[in-house]
KEZA-184430 format. One record per residue (C-alpha): x, y, z; residue number from 1. Coordinates in Angstrom, 1 decimal. Layout:
X  Y  Z  NUM .
...
//
This chain:
23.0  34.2  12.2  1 .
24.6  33.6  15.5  2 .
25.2  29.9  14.7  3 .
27.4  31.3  11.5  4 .
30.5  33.5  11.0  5 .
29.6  36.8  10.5  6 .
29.1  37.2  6.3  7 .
31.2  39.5  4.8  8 .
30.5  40.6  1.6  9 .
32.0  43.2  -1.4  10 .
30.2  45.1  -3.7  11 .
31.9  45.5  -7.6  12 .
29.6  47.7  -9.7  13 .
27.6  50.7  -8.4  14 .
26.3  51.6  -11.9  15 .
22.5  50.7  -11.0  16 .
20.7  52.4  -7.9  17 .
19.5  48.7  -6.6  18 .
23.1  48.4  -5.4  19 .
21.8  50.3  -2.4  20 .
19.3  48.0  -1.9  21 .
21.7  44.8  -2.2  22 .
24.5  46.7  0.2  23 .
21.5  47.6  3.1  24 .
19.5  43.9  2.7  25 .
22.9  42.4  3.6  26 .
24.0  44.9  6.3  27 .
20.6  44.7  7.5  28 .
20.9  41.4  8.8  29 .
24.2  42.1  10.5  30 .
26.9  41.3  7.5  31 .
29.5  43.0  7.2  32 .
30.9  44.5  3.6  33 .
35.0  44.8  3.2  34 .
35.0  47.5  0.2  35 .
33.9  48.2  -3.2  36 .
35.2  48.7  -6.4  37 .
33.4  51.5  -8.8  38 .
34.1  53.1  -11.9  39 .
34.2  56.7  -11.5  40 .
31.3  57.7  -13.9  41 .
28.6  56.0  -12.2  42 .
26.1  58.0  -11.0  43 .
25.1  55.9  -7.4  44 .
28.4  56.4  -6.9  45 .
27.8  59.9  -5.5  46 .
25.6  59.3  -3.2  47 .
27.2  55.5  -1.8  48 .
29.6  57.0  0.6  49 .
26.9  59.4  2.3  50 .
24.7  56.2  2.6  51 .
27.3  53.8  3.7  52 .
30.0  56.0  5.2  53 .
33.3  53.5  6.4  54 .
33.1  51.3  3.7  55 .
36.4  51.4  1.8  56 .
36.4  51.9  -1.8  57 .
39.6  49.9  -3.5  58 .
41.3  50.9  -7.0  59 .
41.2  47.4  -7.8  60 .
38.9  45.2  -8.2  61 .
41.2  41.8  -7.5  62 .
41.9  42.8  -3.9  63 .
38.5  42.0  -3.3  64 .
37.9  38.9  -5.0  65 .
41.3  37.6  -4.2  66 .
40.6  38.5  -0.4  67 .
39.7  34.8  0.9  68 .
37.9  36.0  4.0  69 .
35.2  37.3  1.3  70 .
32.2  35.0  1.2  71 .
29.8  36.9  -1.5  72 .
30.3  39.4  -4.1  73 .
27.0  41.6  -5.0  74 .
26.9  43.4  -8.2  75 .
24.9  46.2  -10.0  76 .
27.0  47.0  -12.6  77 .
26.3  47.8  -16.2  78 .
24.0  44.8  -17.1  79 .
26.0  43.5  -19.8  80 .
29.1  43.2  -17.6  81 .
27.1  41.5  -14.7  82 .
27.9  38.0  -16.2  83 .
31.1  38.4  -16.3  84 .
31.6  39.6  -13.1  85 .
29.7  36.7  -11.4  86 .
31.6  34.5  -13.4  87 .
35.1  36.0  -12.1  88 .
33.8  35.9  -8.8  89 .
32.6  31.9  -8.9  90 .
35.7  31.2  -10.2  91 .
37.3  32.8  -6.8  92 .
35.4  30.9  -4.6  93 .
32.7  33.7  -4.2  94 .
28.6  33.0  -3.9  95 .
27.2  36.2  -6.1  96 .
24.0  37.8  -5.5  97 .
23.3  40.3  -8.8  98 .
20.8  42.7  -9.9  99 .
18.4  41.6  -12.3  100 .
19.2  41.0  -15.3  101 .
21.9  38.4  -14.4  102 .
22.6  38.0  -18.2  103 .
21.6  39.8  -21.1  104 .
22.0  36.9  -23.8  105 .
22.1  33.7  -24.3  106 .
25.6  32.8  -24.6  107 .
26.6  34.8  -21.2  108 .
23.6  32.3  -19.2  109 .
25.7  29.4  -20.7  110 .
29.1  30.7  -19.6  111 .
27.0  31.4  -16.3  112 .
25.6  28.2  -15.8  113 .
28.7  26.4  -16.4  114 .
30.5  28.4  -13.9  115 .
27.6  27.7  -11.2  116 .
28.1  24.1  -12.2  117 .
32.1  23.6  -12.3  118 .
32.7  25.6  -8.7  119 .
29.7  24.7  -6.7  120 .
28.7  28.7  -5.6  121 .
25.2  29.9  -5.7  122 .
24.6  33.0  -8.4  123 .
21.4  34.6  -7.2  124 .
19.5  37.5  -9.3  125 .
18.1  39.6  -6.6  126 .
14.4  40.3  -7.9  127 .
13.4  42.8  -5.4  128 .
10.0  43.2  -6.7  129 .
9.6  40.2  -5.0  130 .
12.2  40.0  -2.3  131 .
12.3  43.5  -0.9  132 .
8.4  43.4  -0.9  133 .
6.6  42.6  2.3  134 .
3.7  42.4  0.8  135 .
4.7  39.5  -1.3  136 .
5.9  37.7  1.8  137 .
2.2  38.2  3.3  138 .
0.4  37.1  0.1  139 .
3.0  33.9  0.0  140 .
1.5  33.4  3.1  141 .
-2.2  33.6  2.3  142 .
-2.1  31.5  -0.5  143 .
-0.1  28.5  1.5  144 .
-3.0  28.6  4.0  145 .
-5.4  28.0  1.5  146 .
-7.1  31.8  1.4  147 .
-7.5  31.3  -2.3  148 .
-7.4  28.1  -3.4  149 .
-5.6  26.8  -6.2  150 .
-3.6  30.1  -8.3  151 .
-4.4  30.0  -11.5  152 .
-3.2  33.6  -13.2  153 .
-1.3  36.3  -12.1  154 .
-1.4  40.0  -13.5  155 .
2.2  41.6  -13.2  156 .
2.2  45.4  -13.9  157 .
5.9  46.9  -13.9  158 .
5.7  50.8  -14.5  159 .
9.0  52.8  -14.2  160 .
9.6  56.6  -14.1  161 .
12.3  56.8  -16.5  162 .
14.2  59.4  -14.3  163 .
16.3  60.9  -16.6  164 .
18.8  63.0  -14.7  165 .
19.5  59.3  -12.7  166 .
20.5  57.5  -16.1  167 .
23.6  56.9  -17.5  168 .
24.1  56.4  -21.4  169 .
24.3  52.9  -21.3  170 .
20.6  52.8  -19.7  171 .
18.8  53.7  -23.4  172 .
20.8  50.8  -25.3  173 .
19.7  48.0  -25.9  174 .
22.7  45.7  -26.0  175 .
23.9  46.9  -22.8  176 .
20.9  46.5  -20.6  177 .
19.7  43.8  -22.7  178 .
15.8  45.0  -23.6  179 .
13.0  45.7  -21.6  180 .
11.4  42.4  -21.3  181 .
14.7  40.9  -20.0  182 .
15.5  43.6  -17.6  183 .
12.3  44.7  -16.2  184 .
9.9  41.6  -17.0  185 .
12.6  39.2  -15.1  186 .
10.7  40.3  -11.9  187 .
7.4  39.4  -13.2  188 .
8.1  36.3  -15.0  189 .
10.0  35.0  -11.0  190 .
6.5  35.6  -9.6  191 .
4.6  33.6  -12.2  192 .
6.7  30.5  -11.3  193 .
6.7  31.4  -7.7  194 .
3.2  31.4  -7.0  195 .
2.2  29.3  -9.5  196 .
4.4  26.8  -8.3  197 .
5.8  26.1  -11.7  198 .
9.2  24.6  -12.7  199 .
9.1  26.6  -16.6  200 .
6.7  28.3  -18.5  201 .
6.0  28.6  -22.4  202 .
5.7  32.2  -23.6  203 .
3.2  32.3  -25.8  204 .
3.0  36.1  -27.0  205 .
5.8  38.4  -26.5  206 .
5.9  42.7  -27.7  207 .
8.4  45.2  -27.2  208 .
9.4  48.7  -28.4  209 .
10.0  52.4  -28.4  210 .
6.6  54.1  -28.2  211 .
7.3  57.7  -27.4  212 .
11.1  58.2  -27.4  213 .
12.0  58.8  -30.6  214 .
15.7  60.4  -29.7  215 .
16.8  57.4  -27.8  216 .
16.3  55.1  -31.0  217 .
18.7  51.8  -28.7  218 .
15.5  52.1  -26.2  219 .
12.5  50.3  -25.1  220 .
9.5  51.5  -23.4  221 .
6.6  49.4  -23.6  222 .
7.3  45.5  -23.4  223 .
4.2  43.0  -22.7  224 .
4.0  39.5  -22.4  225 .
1.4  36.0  -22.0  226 .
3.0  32.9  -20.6  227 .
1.5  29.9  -19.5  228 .
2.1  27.2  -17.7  229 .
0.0  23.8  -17.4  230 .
-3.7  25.2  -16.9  231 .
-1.7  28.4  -15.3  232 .
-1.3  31.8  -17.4  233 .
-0.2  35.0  -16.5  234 .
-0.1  38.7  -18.6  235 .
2.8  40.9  -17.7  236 .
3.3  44.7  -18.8  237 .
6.2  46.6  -18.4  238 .
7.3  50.5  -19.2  239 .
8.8  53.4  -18.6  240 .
5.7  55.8  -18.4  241 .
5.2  56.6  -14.6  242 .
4.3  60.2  -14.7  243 .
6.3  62.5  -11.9  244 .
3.0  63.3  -10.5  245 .
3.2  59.8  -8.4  246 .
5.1  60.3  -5.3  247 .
7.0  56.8  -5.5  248 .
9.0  55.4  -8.9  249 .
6.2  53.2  -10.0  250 .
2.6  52.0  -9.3  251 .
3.6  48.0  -9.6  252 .
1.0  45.9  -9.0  253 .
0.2  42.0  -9.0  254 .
-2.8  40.2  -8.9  255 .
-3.1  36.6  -8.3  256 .
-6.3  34.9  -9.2  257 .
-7.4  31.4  -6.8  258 .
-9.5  29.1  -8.0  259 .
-11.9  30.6  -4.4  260 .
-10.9  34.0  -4.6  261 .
-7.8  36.5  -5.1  262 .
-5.3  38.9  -4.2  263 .
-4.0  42.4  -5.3  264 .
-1.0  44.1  -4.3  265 .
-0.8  47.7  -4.8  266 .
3.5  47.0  -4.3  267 .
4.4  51.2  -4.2  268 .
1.5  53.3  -3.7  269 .
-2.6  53.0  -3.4  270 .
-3.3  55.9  -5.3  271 .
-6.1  58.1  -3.8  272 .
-6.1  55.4  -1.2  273 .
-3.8  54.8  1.8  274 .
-0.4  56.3  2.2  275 .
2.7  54.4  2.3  276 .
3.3  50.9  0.5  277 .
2.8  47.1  0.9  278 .
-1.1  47.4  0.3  279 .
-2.7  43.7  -0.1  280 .
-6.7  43.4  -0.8  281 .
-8.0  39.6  0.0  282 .
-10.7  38.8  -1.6  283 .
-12.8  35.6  -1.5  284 .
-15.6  33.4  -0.1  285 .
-15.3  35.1  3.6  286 .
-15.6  38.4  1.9  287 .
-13.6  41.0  1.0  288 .
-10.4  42.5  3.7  289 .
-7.4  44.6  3.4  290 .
-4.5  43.0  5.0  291 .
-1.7  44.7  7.2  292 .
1.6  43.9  5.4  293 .
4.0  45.9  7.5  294 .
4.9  43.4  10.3  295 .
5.6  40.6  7.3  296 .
9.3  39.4  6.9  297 .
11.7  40.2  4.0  298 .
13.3  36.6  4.4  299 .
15.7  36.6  1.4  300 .
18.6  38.1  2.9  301 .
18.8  36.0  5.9  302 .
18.0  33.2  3.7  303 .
20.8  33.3  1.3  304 .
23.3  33.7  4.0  305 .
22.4  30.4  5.5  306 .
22.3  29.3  2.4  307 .
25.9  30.6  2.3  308 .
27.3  28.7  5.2  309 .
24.9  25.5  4.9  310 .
25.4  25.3  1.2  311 .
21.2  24.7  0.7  312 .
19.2  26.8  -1.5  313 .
16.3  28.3  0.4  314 .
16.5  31.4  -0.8  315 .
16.1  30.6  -4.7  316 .
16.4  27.1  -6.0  317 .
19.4  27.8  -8.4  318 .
17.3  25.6  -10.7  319 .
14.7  29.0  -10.5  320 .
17.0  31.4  -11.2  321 .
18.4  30.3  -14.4  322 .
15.1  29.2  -15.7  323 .
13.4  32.7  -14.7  324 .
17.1  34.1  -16.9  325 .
16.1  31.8  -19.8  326 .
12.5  32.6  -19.6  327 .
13.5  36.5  -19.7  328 .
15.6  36.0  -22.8  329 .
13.3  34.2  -24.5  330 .
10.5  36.9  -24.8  331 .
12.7  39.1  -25.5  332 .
14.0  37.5  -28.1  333 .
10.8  37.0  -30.0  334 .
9.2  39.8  -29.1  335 .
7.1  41.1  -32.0  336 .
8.3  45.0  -32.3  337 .
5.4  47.5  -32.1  338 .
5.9  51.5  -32.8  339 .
//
């Protein structure tokens, strides 16, 4: 970073608790954020200022995207307004980095993309199942020296504790958060293409519902998916049934299958297993190893501020993004309802 200015960012929308996630990534790597802008009702909100205490909080939104020292605007507002946020922000002269979803229909990824296109700034969806993992960097790293061979499926398991107290209404409707395949299966469907080094996938099979919440009738639980790509596949599952007897939000997990052997990553927990996170298992012709994941980088953050200043796209081809949005939108969109 010392070859740069220093970045300094602004964060509009606190409505989702991955906001503190976006705000520490970026302060992490020495940025620098001017403000926020929240509405009042959001329930991060309450804890932001203990977290981040001397970071202003402005009445008005327009001071901070009409403030032209402001290089990047993060966002994790209500996921239906995210769009339109980014959008407002491009067309000040502001990169965005948003919480996934980005968009929760197709006609806000149009007025997205054509944003991205007319101004020239970068609109990244910060998929922290990936990015904030260092367990993904480590297994990116395996598989580039060959560990596995050629990837040829992935497994994506996303469980959630639905943490009631934490959720706001809009959380268990539909057309704000835009369904559970969209929302949650976003980060999934990023590590298909990522490790399978795909440009776009076909989803073949797509289900989504309400399985055991019966008084939040706008919700979704339970969302599944198969998509393939060339000779590659992969199965995702999503929901919102963590029990509170796990001592972490949710026991995500990924396996990657090689053509000589495969990983597992245990993301949050190895349950009955080792304590803490980040758990990889290597298996293949040399036998089977668990690998030490705590000493691997979280390279998104520093990467999408040089991306900032160099105007390159290491971080996320911009090309990814919207097709991991599309992707999203599309299963959820013909997913077959089950009950």
């Amino acid at each position: 970073m010392a070859a740069y200015p220093r970045l300094k960012f602004a964060a509009i929308g606190l409505d989702h608790r991955h906001i503190y996630d976006l705000v520490r990534g970026l302060l992490d790597i020495g940025a620098d954020c001017a403000g926020f802008w929240s509405r009042d009702e959001a329930i991060p909100l309450k804890d932001f200022g203990a977290r981040f205490p001397g970071i202003p909080r402005v009445d008005d939104r327009r001071r901070l995207l009409e403030d032209a020292s402001i290089h990047l605007i993060v966002t994790a507002a209500i996921p239906d307004e995210r769009a339109g946020i980014a959008i407002e922000a491009m067309r000040h002269g502001k990169d965005v980095m948003v919480d996934k979803p980005g968009v929760t229909d197709f006609g806000q990824l149009e007025e997205v993309k054509r944003a991205q296109r007319e101004t020239g700034r970068i609109f990244s969806v910060n998929f922290t199942e990936r990015f904030e993992v260092r367990a993904v960097t480590r297994a990116s790293e395996i598989i580039e020296g060959g560990e596995i061979g050629r990837v040829l499926q992935t497994v994506g398991l996303g469980p959630h504790r639905l943490n009631r107290h934490l959720r706001s209404g809009w959380f268990f409707d539909k057309t704000r958060f835009g369904g559970i395949l969209n929302d949650i299966g976003s980060h999934q469907i990023d590590q298909f293409l990522f490790f399978t080094g795909s440009r776009n996938a076909e989803i073949i099979v797509a289900r989504a519902g309400n399985l055991a919440h019966p008084d939040d009738p706008g919700f979704e639980d339970f969302g599944e998916m198969i998509l393939a790509s060339g000779p590659a596949s992969g199965y995702i599952r999503v929901d919102w049934f963590t029990p509170d007897g796990l001592p972490t939000w949710g026991d995500g997990r990924l396996t990657i299958l090689g053509a000589e052997g495969y990983i597992e990553l245990r993301k949050y927990a190895d349950i009955a297993g080792r304590p803490g996170k980040d758990h990889l298992f290597l298996v293949n012709k040399q036998g089977v190893r668990y690998v030490d994941c705590s000493d691997a980088d979280l390279p998104y953050y520093a990467n999408i501020a040089r991306d900032i200043f160099e105007r390159t796209e290491t971080a996320m081809l911009q090309a990814h993004c919207f097709t991991v949005c599309e992707l999203a939108l599309t299963a959820q969109a013909r997913a077959l309802g089950v009950a």
